[in-house]
C-alpha positions as CSV (number, residue, x, y, z in Angstrom):
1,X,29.3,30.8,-43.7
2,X,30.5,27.4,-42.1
3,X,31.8,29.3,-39.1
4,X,28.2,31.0,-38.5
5,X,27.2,27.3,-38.7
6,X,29.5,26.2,-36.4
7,X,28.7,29.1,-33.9
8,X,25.4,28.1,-33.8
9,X,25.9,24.2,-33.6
10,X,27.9,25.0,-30.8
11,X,26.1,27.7,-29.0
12,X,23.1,25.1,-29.0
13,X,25.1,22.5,-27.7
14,X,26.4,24.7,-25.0
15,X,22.3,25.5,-24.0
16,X,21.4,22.2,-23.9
17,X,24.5,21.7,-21.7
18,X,23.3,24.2,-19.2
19,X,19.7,23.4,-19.4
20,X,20.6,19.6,-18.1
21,X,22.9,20.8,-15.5
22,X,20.1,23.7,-14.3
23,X,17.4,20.6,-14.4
24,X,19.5,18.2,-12.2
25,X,19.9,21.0,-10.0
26,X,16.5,21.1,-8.8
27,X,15.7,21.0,-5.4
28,X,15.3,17.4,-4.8
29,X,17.9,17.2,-1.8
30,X,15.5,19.5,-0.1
31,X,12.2,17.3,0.0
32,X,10.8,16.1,3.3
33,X,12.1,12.4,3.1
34,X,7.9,11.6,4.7
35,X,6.8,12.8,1.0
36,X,5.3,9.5,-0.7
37,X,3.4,6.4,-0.3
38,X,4.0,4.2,3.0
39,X,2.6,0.6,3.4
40,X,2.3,-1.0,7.1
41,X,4.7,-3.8,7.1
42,X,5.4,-5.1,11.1
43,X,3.9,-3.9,14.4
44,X,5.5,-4.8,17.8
45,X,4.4,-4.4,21.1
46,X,7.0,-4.1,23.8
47,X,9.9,-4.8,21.2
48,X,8.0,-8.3,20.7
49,X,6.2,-8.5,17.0
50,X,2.7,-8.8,16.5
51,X,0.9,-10.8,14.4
52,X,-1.3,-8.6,12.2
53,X,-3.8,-9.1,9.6
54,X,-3.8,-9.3,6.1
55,X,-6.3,-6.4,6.0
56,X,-4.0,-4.4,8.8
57,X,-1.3,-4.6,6.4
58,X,-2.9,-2.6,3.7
59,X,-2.8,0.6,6.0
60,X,-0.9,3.2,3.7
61,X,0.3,6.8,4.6
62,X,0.4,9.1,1.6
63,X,1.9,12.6,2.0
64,X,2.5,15.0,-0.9
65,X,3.9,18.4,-0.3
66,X,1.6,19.4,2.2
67,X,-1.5,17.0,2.2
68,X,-1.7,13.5,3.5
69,X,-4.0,10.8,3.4
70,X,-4.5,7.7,5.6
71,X,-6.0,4.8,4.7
72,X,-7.2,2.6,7.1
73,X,-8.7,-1.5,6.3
74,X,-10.4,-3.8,8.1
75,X,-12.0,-7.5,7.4
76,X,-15.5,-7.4,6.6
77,X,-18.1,-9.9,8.1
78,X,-21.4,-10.5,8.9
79,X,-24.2,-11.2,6.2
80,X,-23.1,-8.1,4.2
81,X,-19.4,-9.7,3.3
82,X,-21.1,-13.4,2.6
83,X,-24.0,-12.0,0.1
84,X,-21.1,-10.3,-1.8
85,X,-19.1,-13.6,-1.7
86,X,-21.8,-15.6,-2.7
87,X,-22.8,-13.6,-5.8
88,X,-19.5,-13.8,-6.9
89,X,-19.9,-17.6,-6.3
90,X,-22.8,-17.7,-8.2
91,X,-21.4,-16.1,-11.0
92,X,-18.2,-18.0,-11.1
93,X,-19.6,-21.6,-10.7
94,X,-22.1,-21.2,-13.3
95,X,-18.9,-20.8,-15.6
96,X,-17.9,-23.4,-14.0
97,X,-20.1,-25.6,-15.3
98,X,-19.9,-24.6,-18.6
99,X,-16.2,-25.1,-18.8
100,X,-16.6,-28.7,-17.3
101,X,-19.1,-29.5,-19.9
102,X,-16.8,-28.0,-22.7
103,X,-13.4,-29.5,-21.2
104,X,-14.8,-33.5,-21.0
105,X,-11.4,-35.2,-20.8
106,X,-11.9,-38.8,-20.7
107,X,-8.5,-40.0,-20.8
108,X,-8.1,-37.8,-16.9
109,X,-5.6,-39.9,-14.8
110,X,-7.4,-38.8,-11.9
111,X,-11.0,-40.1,-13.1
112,X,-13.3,-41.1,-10.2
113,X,-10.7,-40.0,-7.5
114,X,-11.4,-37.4,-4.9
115,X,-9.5,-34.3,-6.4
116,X,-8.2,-32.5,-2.9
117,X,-6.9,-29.7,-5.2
118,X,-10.1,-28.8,-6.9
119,X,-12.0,-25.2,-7.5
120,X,-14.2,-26.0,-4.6
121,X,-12.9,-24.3,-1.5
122,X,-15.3,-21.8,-0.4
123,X,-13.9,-18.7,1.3
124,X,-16.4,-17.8,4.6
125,X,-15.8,-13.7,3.8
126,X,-14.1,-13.3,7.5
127,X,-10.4,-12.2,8.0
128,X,-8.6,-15.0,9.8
129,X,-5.9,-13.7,10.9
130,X,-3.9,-12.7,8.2
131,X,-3.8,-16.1,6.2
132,X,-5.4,-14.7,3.2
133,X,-8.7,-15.7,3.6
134,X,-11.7,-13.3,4.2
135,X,-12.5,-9.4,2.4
136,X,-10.7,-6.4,3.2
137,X,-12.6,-3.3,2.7
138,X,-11.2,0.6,3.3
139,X,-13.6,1.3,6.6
140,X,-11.5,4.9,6.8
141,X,-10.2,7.6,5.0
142,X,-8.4,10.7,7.0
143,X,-7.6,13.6,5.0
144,X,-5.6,16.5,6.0
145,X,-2.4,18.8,6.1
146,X,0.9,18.0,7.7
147,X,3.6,20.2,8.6
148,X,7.7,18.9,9.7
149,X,8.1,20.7,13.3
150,X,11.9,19.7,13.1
151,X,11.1,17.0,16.1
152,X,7.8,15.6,14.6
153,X,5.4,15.8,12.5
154,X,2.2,18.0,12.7
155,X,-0.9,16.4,11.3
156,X,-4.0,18.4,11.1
157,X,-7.7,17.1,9.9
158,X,-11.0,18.4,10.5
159,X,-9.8,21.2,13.1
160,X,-7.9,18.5,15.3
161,X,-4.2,18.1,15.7
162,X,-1.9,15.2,16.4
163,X,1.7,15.5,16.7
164,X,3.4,12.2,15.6
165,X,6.9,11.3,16.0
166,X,8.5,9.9,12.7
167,X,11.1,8.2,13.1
168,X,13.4,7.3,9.5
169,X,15.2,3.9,9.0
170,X,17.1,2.5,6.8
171,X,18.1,5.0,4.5
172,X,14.4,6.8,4.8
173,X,12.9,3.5,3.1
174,X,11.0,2.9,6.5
175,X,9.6,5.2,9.4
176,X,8.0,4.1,12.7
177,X,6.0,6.4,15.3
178,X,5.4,4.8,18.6
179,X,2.2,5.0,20.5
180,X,1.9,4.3,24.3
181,X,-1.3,3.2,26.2
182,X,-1.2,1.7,30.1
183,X,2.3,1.3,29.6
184,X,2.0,-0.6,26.5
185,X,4.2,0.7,23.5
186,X,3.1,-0.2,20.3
187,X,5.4,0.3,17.4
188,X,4.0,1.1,13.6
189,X,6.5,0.3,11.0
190,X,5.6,1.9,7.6
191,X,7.7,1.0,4.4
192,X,8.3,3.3,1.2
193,X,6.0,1.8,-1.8
């Protein structure tokens, strides 16, 4: 009886053995390094860096097995991007008030001075540049297929075709494509997220 036991114990032990080493087999060697989430991180133009905005950096690739998305920001302004800051304004400074009324500290060290670091600042809802003021809203979304050709990539949306040249860095945790206009080259560095 115990060696029917044992059998079993070991023949168990021997499938879950094999069932690891079949799962860590997988095909993972063999997945298009392109396949995840990629954040803009630098442009250059002419191998001399650009500055970019906040909202420019929040540009992301995504590519599944097939399928990609890109994901394009922008600052917003105008009327529309100060009517959304200034009901959040109104919402926040009437708490405000209510926590100044609740939190009377007489014994402040600071009473009657002009407080330079106070809750005041006002933001004017306009990008400026990349020094974290203004609103960045998604003003695009491009959906679409994508296909490795061996010397680029293939991305396809809405019946049009574009064929970009990836290029991997740094142990595939960065790609750049390069786009030339009047004999400007303009370099997009993307990052693994």
């Amino acid at each position: 009886m115990q060696k029917k036991v044992l059998a079993i114990i070991a023949s168990v032990f021997l499938s879950a053995i094999f069932l690891v080493q079949c799962n860590s087999n997988d095909d993972n060697g063999s997945a298009d390094p392109v396949i995840g989430t990629w954040k803009l991180v630098e442009v250059t133009q002419n191998s001399q860096q650009v500055a970019v905005s906040s909202c420019d950096l929040m540009e992301m690739y995504i590519f599944g097995g097939d399928q990609f998305s890109h994901e394009i920001y922008s600052s917003a302004s105008g009327r529309y991007a100060n009517v959304a800051q200034d009901d959040d304004d109104d919402e926040d400074s009437d708490d405000e008030e209510s926590d100044d009324e609740e939190s009377d500290d007489e014994g402040s060290d600071d009473e009657g001075s002009d407080d330079e670091g106070s809750d005041d600042g006002e933001d004017d809802g306009t990008d400026d540049g990349g020094t974290g003021g203004g609103v960045c809203v998604l003003t695009e979304t491009q959906i679409g297929n994508w296909v490795n050709t061996g010397a680029a990539y293939t991305l396809e949306q809405n019946g049009s075709t574009q064929n970009l040249p990836i290029h991997f860095t740094d142990n595939n945790t960065r790609f750049y494509y390069e786009v030339t206009v009047g004999g400007t080259t303009t370099r997009y560095i993307f990052q693994r997220q």
